[in-house]
C-alpha positions as a Markdown table, in Angstrom:
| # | Residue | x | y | z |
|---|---|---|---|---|
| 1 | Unk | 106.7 | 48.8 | 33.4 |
| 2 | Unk | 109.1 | 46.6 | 35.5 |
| 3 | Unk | 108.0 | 42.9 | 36.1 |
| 4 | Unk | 108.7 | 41.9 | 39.6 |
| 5 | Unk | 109.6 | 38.5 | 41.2 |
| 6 | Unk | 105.9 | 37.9 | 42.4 |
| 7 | Unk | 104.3 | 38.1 | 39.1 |
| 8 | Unk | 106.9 | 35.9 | 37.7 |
| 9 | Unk | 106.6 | 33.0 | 40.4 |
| 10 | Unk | 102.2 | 33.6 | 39.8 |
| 11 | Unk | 102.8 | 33.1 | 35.8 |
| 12 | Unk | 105.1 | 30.1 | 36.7 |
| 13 | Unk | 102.1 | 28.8 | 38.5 |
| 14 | Unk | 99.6 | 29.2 | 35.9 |
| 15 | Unk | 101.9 | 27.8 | 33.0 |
| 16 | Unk | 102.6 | 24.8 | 35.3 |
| 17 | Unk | 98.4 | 24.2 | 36.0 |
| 18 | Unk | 97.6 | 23.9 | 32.3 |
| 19 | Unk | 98.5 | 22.3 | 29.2 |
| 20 | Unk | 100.0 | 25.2 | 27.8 |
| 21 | Unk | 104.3 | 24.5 | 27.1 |
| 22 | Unk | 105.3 | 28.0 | 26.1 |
| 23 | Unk | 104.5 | 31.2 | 26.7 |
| 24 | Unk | 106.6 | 34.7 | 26.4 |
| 25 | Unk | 105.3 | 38.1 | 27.8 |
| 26 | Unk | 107.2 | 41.3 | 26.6 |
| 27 | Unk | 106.9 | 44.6 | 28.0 |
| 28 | Unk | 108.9 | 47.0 | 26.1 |
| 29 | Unk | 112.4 | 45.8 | 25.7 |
| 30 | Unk | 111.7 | 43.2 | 28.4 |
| 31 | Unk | 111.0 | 40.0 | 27.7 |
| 32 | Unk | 110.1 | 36.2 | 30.0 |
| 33 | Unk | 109.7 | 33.4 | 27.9 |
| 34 | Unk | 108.3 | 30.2 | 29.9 |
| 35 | Unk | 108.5 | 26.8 | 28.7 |
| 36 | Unk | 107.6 | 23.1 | 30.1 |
| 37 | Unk | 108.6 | 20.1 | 28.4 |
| 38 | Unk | 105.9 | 17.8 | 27.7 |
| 39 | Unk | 105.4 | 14.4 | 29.6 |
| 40 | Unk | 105.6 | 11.2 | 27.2 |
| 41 | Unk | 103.9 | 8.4 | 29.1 |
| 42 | Unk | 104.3 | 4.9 | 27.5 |
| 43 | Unk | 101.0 | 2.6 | 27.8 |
| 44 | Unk | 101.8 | -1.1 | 26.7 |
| 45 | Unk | 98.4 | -2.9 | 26.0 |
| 46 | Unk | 97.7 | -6.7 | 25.9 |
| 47 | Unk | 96.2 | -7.7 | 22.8 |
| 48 | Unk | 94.3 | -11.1 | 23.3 |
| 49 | Unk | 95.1 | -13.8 | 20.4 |
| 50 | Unk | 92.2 | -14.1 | 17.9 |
| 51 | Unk | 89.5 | -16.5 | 18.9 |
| 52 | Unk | 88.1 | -19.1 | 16.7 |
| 53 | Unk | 83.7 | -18.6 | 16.2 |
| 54 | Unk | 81.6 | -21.3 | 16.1 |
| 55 | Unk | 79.4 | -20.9 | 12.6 |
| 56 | Unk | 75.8 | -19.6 | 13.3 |
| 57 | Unk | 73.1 | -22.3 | 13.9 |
| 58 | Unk | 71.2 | -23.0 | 10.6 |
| 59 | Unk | 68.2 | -21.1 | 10.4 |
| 60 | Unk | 64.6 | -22.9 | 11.3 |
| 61 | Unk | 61.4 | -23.6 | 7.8 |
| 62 | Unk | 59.9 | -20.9 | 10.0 |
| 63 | Unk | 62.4 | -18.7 | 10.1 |
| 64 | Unk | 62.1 | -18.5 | 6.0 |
| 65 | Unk | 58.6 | -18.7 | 5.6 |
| 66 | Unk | 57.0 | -15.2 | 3.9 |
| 67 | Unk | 55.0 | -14.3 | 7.1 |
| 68 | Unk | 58.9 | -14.2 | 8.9 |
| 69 | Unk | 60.0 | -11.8 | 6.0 |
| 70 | Unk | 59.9 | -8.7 | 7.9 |
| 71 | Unk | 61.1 | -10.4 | 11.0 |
| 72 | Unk | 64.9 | -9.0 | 12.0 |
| 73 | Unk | 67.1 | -11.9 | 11.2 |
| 74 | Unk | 70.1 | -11.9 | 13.2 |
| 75 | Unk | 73.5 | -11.7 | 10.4 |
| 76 | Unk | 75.7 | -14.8 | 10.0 |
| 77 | Unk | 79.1 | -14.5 | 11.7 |
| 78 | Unk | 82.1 | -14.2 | 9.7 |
| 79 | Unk | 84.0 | -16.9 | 8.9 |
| 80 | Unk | 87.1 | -18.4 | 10.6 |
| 81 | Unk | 90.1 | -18.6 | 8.7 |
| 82 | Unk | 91.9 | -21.5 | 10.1 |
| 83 | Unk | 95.2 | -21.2 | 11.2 |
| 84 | Unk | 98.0 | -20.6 | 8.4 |
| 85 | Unk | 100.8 | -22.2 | 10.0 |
| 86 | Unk | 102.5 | -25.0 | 8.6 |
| 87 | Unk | 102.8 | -28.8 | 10.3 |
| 88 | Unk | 107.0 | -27.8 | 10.3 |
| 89 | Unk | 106.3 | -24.4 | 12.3 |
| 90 | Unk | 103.6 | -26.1 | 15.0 |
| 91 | Unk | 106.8 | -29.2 | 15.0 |
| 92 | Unk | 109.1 | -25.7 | 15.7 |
| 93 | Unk | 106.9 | -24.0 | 18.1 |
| 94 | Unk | 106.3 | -27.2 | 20.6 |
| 95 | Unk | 109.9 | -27.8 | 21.0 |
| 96 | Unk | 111.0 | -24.3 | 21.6 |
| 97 | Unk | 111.5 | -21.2 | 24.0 |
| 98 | Unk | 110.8 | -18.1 | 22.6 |
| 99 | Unk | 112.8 | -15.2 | 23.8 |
| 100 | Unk | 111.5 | -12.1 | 23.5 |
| 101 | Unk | 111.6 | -8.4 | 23.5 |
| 102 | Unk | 111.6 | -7.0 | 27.4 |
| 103 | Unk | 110.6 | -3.8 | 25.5 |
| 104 | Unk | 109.6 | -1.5 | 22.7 |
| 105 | Unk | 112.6 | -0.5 | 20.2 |
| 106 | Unk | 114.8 | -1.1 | 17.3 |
| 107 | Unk | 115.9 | -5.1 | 16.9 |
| 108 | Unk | 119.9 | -4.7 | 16.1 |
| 109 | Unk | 121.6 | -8.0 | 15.6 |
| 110 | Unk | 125.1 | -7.3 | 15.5 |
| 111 | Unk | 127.0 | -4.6 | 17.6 |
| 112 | Unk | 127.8 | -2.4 | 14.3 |
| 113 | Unk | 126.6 | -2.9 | 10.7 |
| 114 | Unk | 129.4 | -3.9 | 9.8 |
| 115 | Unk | 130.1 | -6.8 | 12.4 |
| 116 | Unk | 128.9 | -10.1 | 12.2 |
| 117 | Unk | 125.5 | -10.8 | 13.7 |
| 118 | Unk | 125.7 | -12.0 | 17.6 |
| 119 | Unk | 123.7 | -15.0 | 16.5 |
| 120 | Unk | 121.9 | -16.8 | 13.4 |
| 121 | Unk | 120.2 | -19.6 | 12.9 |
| 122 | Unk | 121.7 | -22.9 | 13.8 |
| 123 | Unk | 124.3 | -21.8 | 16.7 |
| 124 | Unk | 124.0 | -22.9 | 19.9 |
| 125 | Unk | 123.7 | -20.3 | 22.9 |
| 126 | Unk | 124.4 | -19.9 | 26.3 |
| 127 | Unk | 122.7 | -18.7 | 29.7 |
| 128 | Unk | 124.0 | -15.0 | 29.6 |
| 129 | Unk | 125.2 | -15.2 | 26.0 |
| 130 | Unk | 124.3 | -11.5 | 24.3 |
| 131 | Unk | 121.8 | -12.5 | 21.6 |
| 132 | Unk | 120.9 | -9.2 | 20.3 |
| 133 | Unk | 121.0 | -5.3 | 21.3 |
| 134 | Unk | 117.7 | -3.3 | 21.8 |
| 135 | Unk | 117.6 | 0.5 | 20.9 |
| 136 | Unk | 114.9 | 2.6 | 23.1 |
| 137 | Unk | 115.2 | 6.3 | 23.8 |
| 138 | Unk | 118.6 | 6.1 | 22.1 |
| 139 | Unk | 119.9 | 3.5 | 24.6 |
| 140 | Unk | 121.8 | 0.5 | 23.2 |
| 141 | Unk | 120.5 | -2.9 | 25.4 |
| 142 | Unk | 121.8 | -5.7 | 25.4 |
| 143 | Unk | 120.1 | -8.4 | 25.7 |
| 144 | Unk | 120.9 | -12.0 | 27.2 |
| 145 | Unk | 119.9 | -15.3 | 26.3 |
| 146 | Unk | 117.9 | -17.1 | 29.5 |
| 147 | Unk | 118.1 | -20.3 | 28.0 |
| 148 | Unk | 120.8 | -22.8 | 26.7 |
| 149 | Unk | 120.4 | -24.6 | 23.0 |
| 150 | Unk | 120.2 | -24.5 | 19.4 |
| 151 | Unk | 118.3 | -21.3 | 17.6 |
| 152 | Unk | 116.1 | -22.6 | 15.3 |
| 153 | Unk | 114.6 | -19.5 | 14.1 |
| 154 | Unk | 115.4 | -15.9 | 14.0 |
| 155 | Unk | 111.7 | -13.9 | 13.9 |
| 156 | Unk | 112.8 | -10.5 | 13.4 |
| 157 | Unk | 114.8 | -8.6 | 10.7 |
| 158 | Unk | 117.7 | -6.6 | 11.5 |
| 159 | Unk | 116.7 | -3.1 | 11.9 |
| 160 | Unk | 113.1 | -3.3 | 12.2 |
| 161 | Unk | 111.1 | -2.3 | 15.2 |
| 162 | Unk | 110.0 | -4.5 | 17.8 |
| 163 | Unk | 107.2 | -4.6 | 20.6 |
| 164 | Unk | 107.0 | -6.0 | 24.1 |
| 165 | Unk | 107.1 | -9.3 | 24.1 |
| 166 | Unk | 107.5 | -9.9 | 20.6 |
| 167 | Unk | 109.1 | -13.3 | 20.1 |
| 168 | Unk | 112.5 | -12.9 | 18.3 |
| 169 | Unk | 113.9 | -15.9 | 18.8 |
| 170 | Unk | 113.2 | -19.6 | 19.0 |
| 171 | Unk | 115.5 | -21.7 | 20.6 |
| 172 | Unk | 115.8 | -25.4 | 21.4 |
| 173 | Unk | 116.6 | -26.3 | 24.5 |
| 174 | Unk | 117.5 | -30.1 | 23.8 |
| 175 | Unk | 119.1 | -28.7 | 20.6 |
């Protein structure tokens, strides 16, 4: 049997309708192998900052009396945890820009592992001044400081992977 340009344009058509990414039809020594490279779509999502809960209203005499015993008795919300962070970092965080990550990928802060970091903590930068290189897909970006001052805190370890908008620096301006 001979496969003809028709029934390979109508099996082209049916791989590229479905989810299917590879398919190979032989007949005899002939063979047509099909394949369709998958699609990645990136999503980012927002995540909203935790919100503090007001504790539960104390519960009413009545409320606790025997006849309300088989009543349905709404449970106490969880604790808060109050904030962990220190007075030094909330001193830190109100005199700072944060810079952060225009993407997801690999934090790098020097251009080789063997060369000095662009920046670290205590030098001043520059509007424009390379601060650190992203990774994504194998691309090396690098990425500029939109503010001038003193870095007073490097978030982010070298290496590690970062998110959008993850702050990884804190810079002050008046610094």
């Amino acid at each position: 049997m001979k496969i003809d340009l028709q029934q390979i344009k109508e099996l082209l058509g049916i791989v590229g309708t479905t989810d299917v990414t590879e398919l190979t039809i032989e007949f005899g020594d002939q063979r047509i192998t099909v394949k369709k490279e998958k699609t990645v779509v990136a999503q980012a999502f927002e995540v909203a900052a935790p919100q503090l809960v007001a504790p539960p209203a104390p519960l009413s005499p009545a409320a606790l009396s025997p006849a309300a015993e088989g009543a349905v008795r709404p449970a106490p919300a969880p604790a808060a945890e109050p904030p962990k962070a220190g007075a030094a970092d909330d001193a830190i965080s109100a005199n700072t820009v944060a810079i952060t990550s225009p993407m997801v990928g690999t934090f790098y802060a020097s251009p080789s592992p063997t060369a000095p970091a662009f920046v670290k903590m205590g030098d001043r930068v520059a509007v424009g001044q390379t601060v650190c290189i992203i990774e994504a897909m194998k691309l090396m970006n690098d990425l500029p400081s939109e503010v001038s001052g003193k870095i007073v805190k490097v978030c982010v370890d070298n290496g590690t992977t970062v998110e959008y908008g993850q702050t990884l620096f804190l810079i002050d301006p008046k610094g």
